[in-house]
N, C-alpha and C positions, 0 to 999 in steps of 0.2 A: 531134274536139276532145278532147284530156288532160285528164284529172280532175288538181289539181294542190293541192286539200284534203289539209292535214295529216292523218293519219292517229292520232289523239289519242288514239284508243283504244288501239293497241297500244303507245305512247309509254309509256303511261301505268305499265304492269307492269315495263318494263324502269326505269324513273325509282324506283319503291318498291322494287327488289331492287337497286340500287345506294345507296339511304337504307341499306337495312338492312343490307348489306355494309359502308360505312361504319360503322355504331351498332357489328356483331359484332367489326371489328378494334380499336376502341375497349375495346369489353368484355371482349375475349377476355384482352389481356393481366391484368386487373383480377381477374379470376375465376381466370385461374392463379395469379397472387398467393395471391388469399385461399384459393386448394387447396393455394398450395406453404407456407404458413404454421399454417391445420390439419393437414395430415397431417406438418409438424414437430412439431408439438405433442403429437401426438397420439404419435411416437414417442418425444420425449422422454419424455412422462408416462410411458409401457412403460418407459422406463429409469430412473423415479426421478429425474430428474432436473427444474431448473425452468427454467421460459422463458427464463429470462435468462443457462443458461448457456453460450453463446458469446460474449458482450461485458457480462461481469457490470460491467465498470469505467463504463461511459454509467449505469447505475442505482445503482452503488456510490456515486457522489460526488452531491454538491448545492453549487450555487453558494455564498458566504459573502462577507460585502460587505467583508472586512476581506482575508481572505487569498486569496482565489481559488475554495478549494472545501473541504469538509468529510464528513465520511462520513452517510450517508443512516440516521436510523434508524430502526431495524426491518427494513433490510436480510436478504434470505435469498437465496441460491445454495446449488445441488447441482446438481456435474456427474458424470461420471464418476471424475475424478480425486479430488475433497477439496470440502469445504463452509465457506461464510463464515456468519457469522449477527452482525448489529449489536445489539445490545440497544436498548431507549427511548430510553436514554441518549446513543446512540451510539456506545458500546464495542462492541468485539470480543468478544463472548461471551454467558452468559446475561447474564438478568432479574435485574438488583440492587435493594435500596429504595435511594431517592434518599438517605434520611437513616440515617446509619448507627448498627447497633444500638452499642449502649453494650460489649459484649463484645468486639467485634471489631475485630481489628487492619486498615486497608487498604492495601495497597500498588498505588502506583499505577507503570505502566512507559511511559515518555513515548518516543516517536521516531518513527521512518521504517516503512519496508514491512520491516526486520529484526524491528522489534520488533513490527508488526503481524501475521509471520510467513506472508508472500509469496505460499510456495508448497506448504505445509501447510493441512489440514484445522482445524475447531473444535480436535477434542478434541488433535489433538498439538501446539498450539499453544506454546512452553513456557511463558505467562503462565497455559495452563489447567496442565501439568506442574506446574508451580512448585507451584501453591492444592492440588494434589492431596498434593503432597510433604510442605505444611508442616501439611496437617491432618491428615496421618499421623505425624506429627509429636507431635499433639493441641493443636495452635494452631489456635486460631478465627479464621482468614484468609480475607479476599477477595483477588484480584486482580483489578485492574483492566487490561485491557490497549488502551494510549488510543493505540497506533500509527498513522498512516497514511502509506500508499505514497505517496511523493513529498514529504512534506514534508520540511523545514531546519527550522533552528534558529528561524528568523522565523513561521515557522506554528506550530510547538510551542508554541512560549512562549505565541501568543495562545491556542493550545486550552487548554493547560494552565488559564489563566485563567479562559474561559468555561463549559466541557466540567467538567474534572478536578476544582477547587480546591472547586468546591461539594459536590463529594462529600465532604469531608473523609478525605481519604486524610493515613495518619499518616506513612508513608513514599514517597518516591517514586524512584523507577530508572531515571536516564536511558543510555538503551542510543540510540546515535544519533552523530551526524556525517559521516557518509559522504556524506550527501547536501550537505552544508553544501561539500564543497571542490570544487562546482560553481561556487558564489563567490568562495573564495578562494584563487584561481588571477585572480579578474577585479579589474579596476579599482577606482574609488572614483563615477568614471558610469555602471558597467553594473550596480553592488550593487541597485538598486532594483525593477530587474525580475523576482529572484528572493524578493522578498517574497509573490507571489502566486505561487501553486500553481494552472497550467492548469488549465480542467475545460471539458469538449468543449459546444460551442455547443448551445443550446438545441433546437433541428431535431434534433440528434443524438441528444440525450439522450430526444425523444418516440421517435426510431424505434428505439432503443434496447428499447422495449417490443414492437419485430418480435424473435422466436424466427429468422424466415427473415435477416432484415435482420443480425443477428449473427452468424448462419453465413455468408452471403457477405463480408463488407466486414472482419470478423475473424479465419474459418478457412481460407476459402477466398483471400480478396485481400490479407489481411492480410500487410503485411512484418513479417518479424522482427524480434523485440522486440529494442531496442538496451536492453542489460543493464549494460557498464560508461557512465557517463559520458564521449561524445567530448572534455566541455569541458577534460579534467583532461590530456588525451592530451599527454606533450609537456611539460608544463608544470610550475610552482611558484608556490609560495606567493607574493602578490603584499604587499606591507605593509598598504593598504589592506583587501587581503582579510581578512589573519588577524589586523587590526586587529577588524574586523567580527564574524568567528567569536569573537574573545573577547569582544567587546562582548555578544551574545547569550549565551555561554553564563551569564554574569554576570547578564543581564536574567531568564534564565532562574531562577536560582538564588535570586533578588530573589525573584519570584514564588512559588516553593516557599517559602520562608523567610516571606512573609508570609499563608500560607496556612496557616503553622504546622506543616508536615512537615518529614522528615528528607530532605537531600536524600544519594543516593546516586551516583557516578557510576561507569560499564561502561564500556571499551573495548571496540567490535564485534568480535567474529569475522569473519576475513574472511581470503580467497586473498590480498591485496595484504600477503604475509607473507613475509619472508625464506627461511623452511622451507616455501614452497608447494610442494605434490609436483607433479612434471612432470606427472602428467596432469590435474590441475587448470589449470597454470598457464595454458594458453592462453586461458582463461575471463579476463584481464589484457587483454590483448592478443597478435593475431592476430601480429604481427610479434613477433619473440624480442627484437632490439632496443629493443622500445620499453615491455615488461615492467616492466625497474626503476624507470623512471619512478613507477607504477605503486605498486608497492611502496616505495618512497620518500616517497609522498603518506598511503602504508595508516602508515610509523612516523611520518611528521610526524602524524598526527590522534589517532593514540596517545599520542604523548609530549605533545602539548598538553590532552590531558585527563587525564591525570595529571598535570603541571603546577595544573591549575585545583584539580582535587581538593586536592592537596596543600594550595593557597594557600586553601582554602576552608574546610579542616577539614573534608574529605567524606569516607568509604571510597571506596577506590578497587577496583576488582575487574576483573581483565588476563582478559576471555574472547580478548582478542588474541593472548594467547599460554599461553591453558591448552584451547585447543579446534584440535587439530592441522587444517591448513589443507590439507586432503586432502578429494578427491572423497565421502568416504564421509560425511561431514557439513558440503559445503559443494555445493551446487547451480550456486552462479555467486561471481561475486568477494566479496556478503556476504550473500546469501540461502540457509540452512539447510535441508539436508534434516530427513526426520522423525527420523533420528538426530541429527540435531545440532542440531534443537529438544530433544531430550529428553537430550540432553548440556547444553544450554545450562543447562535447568531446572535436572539435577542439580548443575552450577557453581552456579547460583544458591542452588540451597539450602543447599549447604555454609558457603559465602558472608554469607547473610541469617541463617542461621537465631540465630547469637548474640544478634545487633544486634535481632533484632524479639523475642527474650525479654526484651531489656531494655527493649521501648514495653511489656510485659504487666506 
């Protein structure tokens, strides 16, 4: 007669080394995580550098219920390349008092990632050149440098408001619109969407606190950064649109004016220049064809703020065409290298330095 009893005892070892083969493919991936995320750390820190610099932009911004997103402050990044640092305030630079001494003159420089200064470091920044210029100078000056990458004209105005105006800045410098003729090339239904300024969903911006998480998904998987605007490609000035850009820069001007500064207005430096040297130009666009375009949008945004200046009773100051549109101080179509922050500065203070003897 066959014995035909389970055999429960040796069932038993193979059933708990199949649990735990189970639990280890579970854990294993979790534990290389948290090794491949120390020993990033651990080499950045050897380099100086800080956790956040492969996707500093997920910590750089913070949501904002008006406009989209706003810069984080207290912000700090250091990579290998250059270093940001936000103040309290949330400016680009150091630690200012909120209330300004009674000596000192402020100037404040309102716009985009140009006047935020992109692709340089703190100290070349030209907003820090400038402050350095004009107290060598022997003028008691601040700058403030209130730029962020990606905004328009619709987001300035409200920072300047919130941000800027309670600083009582006596002067202020708008270096900016480049970004603004993303809309004004569009309709009179599609202007609304570019009031708010993207800023990466909420899931993004905690994993944004992985070191590992920034090196894959930004250095590693990351597509290239699209540098000029596609929307502009091809295209012109819509009525609507440059209805809208002059409607802002006016709103804008409102604003300075009742905050009690002087308003200044810049033309950006920028490739989308008649005199762009051949080996810049491609930084336009890829096709040779489609170039002028291009540069035809770079003198409509010029002449329409020298137009505004003009009708405004503003200085108007051309780094459009006093900052040669050559590789050696232009990185991409309007973001400066460190020479051409520190050209930009030295424009600027030739520039300012009358007009701010005469607020002393």
């Amino acid at each position: 007669m066959n014995d035909t009893t389970p055999n429960t005892g040796s069932a038993r070892p193979i059933l708990a080394r199949r649990r735990r083969w189970r639990w280890l493919k579970f854990c294993l991936p979790i534990v290389a995580l948290i090794v491949g995320e120390l020993t990033l750390r651990v080499y950045t820190w050897c380099r100086g550098w800080t956790p956040n610099c492969y996707a500093a932009q997920l910590r750089l911004f913070r949501p904002n219920a008006e406009i989209g997103a706003d810069l984080r402050p207290g912000f700090h990044m250091q990579s290998g390349t250059y270093s940001i640092t936000i103040n309290s305030l949330g400016l680009r630079g150091p630690e200012i008092n909120r209330n300004k001494p009674s000596n000192v003159v402020r100037v404040a420089i309102v716009g985009e990632s140009s006047a935020f200064g992109y692709l340089v470091g703190d100290d070349d920044v030209a907003a820090r050149r400038l402050e350095a210029n004009l107290r060598a100078q022997g003028l008691e000056v601040e700058v403030l440098n209130a730029g962020v990458p990606g905004y328009n004209l619709f987001h300035s105005t409200v920072r300047y408001r919130e941000v800027v105006a309670p600083l009582k800045p006596d002067v202020v410098l708008a270096y900016l619109g480049w970004n603004d003729l993303t809309y004004v090339v569009r309709e009179a239904s599609e202007l609304a969407r570019f009031r708010v300024r993207p800023v990466a969903p909420a899931w993004e911006r905690q994993l944004g606190r992985s070191t590992l998480y920034g090196l894959v998904a930004y250095r590693l998987l990351g597509s290239p950064v699209q540098m000029v605007p596609s929307q502009i490609g091809g295209s012109r000035p819509t009525n609507s649109g440059a209805a809208a850009f002059h409607s802002n820069l006016h709103l804008l001007a409102d604003e300075i004016k009742a905050s009690g500064a002087r308003l200044v207005v810049c033309a950006q430096a920028t490739a989308a220049h008649p005199k762009v040297s051949p080996r810049l130009a491609p930084v336009l666009a890829q096709a040779e064809e489609d170039r002028p375009d291009v540069i035809r949008m770079g003198a409509w945004l010029h002449d329409r703020e020298r137009d505004f200046a003009t009708a405004s009773n503003a200085p108007f100051l051309d780094a459009y065409n006093s900052i040669p549109p050559t590789e050696e101080y232009l990185a991409d179509y309007v973001h400066l290298t460190v020479a051409g922050e520190h050209e930009l500065a030295e424009f600027w203070t030739r520039e300012l330095l009358p007009l701010l003897k005469d607020e002393i």
